[in-house]
C-alpha positions in Angstrom: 97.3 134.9 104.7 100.8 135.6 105.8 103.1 132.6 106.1 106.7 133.0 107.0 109.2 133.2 103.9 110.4 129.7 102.7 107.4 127.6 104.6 105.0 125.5 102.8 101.4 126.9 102.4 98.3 124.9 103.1 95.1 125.1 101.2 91.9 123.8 101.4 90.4 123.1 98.0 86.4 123.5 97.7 84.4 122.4 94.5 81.2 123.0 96.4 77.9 121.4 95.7 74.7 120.2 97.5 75.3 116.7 96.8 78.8 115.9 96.3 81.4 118.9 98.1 84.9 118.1 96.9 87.7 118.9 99.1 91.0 118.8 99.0 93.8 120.0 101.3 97.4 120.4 99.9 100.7 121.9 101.8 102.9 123.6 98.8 106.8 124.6 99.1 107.8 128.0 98.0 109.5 126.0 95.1 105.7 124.9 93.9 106.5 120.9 95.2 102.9 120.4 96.6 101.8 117.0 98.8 98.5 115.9 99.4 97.2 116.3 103.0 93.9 115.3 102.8 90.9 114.3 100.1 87.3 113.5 100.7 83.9 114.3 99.4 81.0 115.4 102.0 77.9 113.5 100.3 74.3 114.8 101.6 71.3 112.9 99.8 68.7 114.6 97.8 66.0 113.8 100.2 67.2 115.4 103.0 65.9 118.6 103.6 67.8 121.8 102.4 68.5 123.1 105.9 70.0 119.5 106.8 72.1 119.2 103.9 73.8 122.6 104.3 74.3 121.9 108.1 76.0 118.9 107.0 78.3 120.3 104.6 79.2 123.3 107.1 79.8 120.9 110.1 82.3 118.5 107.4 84.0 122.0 106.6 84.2 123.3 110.0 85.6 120.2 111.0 88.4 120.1 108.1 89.1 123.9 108.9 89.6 123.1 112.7 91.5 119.9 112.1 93.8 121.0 109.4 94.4 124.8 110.0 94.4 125.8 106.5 96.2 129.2 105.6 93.8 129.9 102.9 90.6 128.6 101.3 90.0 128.4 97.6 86.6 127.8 96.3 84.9 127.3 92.9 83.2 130.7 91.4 79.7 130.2 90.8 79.1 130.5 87.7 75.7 130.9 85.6 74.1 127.5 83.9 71.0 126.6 82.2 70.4 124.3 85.2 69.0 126.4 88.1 68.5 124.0 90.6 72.2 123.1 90.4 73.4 126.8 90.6 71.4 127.5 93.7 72.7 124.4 95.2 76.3 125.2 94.2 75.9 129.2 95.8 74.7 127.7 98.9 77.1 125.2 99.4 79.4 128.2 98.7 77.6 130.5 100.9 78.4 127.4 103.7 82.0 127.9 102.9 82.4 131.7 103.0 80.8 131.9 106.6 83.2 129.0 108.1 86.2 130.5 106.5 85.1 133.7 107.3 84.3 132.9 111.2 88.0 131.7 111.0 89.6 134.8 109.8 90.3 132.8 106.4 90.7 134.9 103.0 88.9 132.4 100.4 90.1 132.9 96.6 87.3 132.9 94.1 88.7 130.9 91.0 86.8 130.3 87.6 87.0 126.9 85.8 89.1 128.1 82.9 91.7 129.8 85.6 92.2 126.2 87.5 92.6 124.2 84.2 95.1 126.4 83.1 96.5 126.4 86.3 97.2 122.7 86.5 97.3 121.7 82.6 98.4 124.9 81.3 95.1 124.7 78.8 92.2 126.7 80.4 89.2 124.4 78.2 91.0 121.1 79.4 88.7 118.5 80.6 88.0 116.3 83.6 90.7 113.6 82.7 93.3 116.0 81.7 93.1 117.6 85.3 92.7 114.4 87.2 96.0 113.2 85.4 97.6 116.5 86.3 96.5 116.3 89.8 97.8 112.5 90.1 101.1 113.7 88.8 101.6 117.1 90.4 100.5 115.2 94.1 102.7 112.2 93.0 99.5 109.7 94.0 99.5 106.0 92.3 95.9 107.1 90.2 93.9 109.9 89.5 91.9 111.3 93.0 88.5 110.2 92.3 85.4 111.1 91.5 85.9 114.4 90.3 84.5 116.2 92.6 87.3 115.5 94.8 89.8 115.8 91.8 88.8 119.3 91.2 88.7 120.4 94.7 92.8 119.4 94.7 93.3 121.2 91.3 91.6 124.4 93.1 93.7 124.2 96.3 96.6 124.0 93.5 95.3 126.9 91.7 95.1 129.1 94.7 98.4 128.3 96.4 100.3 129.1 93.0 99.1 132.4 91.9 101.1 135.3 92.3 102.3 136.7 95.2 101.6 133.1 97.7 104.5 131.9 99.2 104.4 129.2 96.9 105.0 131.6 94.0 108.8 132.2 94.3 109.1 130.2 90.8 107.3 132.8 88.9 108.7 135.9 91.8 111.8 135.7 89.5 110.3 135.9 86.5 110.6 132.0 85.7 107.0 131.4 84.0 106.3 128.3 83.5 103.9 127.4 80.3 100.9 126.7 82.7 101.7 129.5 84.7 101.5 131.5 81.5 98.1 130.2 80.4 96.6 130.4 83.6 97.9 134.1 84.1 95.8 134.8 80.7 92.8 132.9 81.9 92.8 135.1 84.8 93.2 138.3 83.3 90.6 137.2 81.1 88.0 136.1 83.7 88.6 139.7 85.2 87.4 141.7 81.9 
């Protein structure tokens, strides 16, 4: 992902799933200002076969990826639950996203939960509201993005283009930390241990 110094860095956002894909594109400044760019959810019903609904949620991503030209992806880490059906649906909606980013030459940042909450609240166990607010406030939108799906794939395009190192980092470069930069640099060195 290299992006000249002082230009904005787009990312698409992906909080995959089988039925509801949240995504959410955002362009961010080098001094962290971000602006929405685009926000949808790619819906496949529960009675469509498997190999349908994945070709559905790959053609909707392709189609963003082409349309937007993204600098970067970030995408949800999947994560282990009691519900199986639910994970495997989530790691192949992933598995979707890695191959179209991928076939692009697109890096795709892996991001936990507890990192993109801290990155956009500065509390990594904040919940659904708390991010949504944060979201409407950090994209300057008139509500919360809705449902959450869509809300959560903004706060991971967020969470991506402000870790260390992005162009969008220059902030924290100088050693200016903000509080949610703070907690979400602790939720990540925790997620790596």
């Amino acid at each position: 992902m290299s992006v000249p110094s002082g230009a904005s860095l787009r990312v698409l956002g992906i909080d995959p799933g089988l039925t509801r894909c949240g995504v959410g594109i955002v362009d961010v400044e080098p001094s962290r200002r971000a602006t929405l760019v685009h926000v949808s959810v790619i819906q496949t019903p529960a009675e469509m076969p498997l190999e349908q609904r994945l070709l559905a949620i790959g053609t909707g991503i392709a189609e963003l990826l082409d349309e937007f030209a993204p600098q970067a992806v970030a995408l949800e880490r999947v994560f282990a639950q009691h519900n199986l059906r639910t994970v495997m649906g989530t790691a192949q909606a992933s598995g979707v996203v890695l191959y179209a980013a991928a076939a692009r030459g697109l890096t795709v940042g892996l991001h936990t939960p507890s990192e993109v909450k801290a990155a956009v609240t500065g509390y990594g166990a904040a919940g659904k509201k708390q991010v949504a607010s944060m979201v409407q406030t950090i994209l300057r939108l008139d509500a919360p993005p809705t449902p959450a799906d869509a809300s959560d794939a903004l706060a991971l395009a967020l969470c991506h283009a402000w870790r260390p190192g992005t162009a969008a980092d220059a902030g924290s470069a100088q050693g200016k930390l903000t509080p949610a930069q703070e907690a979400w640099r602790a939720a990540e060195k925790a997620a790596r241990s």
